[in-house]
C-alpha positions in Angstrom: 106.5 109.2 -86.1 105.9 112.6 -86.6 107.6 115.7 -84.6 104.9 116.6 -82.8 105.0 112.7 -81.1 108.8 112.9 -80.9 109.0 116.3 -78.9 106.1 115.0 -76.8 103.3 117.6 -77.8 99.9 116.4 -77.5 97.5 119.0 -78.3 94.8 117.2 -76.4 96.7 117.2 -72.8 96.2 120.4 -71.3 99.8 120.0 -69.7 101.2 120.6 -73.2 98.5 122.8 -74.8 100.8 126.1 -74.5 102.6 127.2 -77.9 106.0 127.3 -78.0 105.7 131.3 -78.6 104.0 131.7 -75.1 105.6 128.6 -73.2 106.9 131.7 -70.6 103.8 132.7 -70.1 101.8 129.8 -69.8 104.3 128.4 -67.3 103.6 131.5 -64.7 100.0 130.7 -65.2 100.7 127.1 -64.3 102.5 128.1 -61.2 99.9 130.8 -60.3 97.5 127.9 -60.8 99.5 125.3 -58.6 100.3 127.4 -55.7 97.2 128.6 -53.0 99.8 131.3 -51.8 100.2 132.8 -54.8 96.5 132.5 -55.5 95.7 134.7 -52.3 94.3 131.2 -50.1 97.3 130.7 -48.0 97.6 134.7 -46.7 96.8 135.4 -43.8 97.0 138.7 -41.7 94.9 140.3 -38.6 91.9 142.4 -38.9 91.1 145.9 -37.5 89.5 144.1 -35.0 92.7 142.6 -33.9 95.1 144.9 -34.3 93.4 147.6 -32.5 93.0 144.8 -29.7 96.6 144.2 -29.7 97.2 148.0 -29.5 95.2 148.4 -26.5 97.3 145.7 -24.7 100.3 147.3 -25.8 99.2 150.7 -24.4 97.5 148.9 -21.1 101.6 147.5 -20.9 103.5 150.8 -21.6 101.0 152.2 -19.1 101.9 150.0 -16.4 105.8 150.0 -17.2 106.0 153.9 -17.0 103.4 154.1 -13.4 105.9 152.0 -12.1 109.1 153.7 -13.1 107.4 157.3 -12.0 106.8 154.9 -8.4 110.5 153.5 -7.8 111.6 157.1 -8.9 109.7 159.4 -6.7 110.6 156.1 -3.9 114.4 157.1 -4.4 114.0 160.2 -4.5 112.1 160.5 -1.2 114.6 158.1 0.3 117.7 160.3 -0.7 115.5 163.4 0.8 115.1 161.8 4.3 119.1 160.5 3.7 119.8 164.6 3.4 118.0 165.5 6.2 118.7 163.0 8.8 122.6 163.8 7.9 121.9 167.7 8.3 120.4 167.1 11.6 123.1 164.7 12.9 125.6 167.3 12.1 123.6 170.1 13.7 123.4 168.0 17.1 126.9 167.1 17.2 128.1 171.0 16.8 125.6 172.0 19.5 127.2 168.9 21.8 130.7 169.9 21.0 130.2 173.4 22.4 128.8 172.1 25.2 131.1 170.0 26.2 133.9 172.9 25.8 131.5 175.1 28.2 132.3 176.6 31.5 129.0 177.1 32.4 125.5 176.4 30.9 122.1 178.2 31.6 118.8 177.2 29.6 115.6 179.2 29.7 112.6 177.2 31.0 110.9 177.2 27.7 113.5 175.5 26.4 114.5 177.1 23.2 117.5 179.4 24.0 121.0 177.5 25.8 123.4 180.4 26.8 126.9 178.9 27.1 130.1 180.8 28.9 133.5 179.9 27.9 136.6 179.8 29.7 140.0 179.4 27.9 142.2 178.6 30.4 139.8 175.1 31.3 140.6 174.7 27.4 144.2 174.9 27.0 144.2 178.4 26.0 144.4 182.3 27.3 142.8 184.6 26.7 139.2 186.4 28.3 136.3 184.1 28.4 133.2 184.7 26.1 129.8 184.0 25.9 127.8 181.9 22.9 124.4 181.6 22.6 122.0 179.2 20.6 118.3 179.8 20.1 115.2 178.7 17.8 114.0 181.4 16.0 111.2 181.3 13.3 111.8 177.2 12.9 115.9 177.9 12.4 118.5 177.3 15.0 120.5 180.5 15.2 124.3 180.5 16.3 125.2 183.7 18.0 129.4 182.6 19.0 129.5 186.3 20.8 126.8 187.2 22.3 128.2 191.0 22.2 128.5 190.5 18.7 124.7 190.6 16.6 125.9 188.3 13.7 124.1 185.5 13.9 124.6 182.0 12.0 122.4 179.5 10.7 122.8 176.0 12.1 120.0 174.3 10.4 116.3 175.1 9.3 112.8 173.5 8.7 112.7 172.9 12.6 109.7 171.6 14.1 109.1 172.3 17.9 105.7 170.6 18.9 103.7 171.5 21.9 105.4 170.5 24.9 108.7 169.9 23.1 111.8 171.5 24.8 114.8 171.7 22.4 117.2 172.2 25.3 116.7 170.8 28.8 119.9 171.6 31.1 120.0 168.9 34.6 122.4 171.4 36.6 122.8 168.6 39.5 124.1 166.1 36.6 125.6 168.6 34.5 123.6 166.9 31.8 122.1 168.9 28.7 119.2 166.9 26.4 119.1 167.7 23.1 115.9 166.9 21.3 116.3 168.1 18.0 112.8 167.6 15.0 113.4 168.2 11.3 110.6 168.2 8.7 110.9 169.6 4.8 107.5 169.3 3.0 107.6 169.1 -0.6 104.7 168.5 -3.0 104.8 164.9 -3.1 105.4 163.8 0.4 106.6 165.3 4.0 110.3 163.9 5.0 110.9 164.5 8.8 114.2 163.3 10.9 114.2 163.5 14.8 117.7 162.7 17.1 118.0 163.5 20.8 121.3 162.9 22.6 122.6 163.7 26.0 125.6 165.7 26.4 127.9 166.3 29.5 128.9 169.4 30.1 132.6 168.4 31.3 133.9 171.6 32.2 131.2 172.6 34.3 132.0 172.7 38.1 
């Protein structure tokens, strides 16, 4: 037996037909040969076709996601707005009740926009000369006048809405009831927020 039979070498099988000087070589072949991935048959991957489809969706997605984020925030937004103003007209209603309440005597004009109110410190606990305080719309503001012999004027609360036939003040002398029917709207770009309260206050110290 010669060494070629011993080492196995048959020139004639094509499995052992690389020389030993380019075994290395002829093995990578061998594996190129053998594998379909390495040949290029088993990649796959997307066409333009498809990944311009797939961008589309994508944008289409983002699209949607960020219309409805703008949505819930210009919701919130609008809802802490009408929270504001609904809070700035409860507090202007109760300051306006609280003076009348403390009031001696209470005169309204018929339009309803002006409440004079008189105020005598010994019905309150205190001495002292009585004064006079007057509240009136002006220019869609409620202005605060606490002495009428006095011109400062303060600003109770703005953006107020008086519609026809709407009477901010309305003073029942036989009941010694005043109605307060107080409108708020703010108009911004987006949207129109508007609050409305009316209460009835006593006038206790009225007699």
């Amino acid at each position: 037996m010669n060494r070629a039979a011993k080492k196995g070498f048959t020139p004639l099988d094509p499995e052992s037909s690389c020389l030993r000087a380019g075994d290395e070589e002829c093995n990578l072949s061998k594996s190129i040969d053998k594998n379909p991935v390495l040949q290029g048959g088993g990649l796959t991957g997307f066409t333009l076709v498809e990944v311009l489809i797939a961008s589309a969706i994508l944008l289409f997605v983002l699209m949607a996601l960020y219309s409805t984020y703008l949505m819930l925030s210009q919701y919130v937004r609008d809802m802490s707005l009408q929270a504001v103003l609904q809070g700035r007209t409860r507090i202007a209603v109760e300051r306006m009740a609280r003076d009348i309440r403390l009031a001696s005597k209470v005169s309204c004009l018929p339009a309803g926009t002006n409440i004079t109110l008189t105020f005598d410190p010994t019905k309150m606990g205190q001495v002292g000369s009585e004064w006079i305080s007057q509240y009136r719309l002006y220019g869609g503001q409620i202005l605060f006048r606490p002495n009428v012999s006095l011109s400062k004027e303060i600003v109770v609360i703005e953006n107020v809405n008086l519609g026809a036939g709407d009477k901010l003040f309305q003073y029942d002398s036989g009941k010694k009831l005043v109605t307060i029917d107080l409108k708020i709207e703010n108009t911004s770009l987006t949207a129109t927020q508007s609050a409305r309260l009316t209460t009835i206050v006593r006038a206790r110290n009225v007699y």
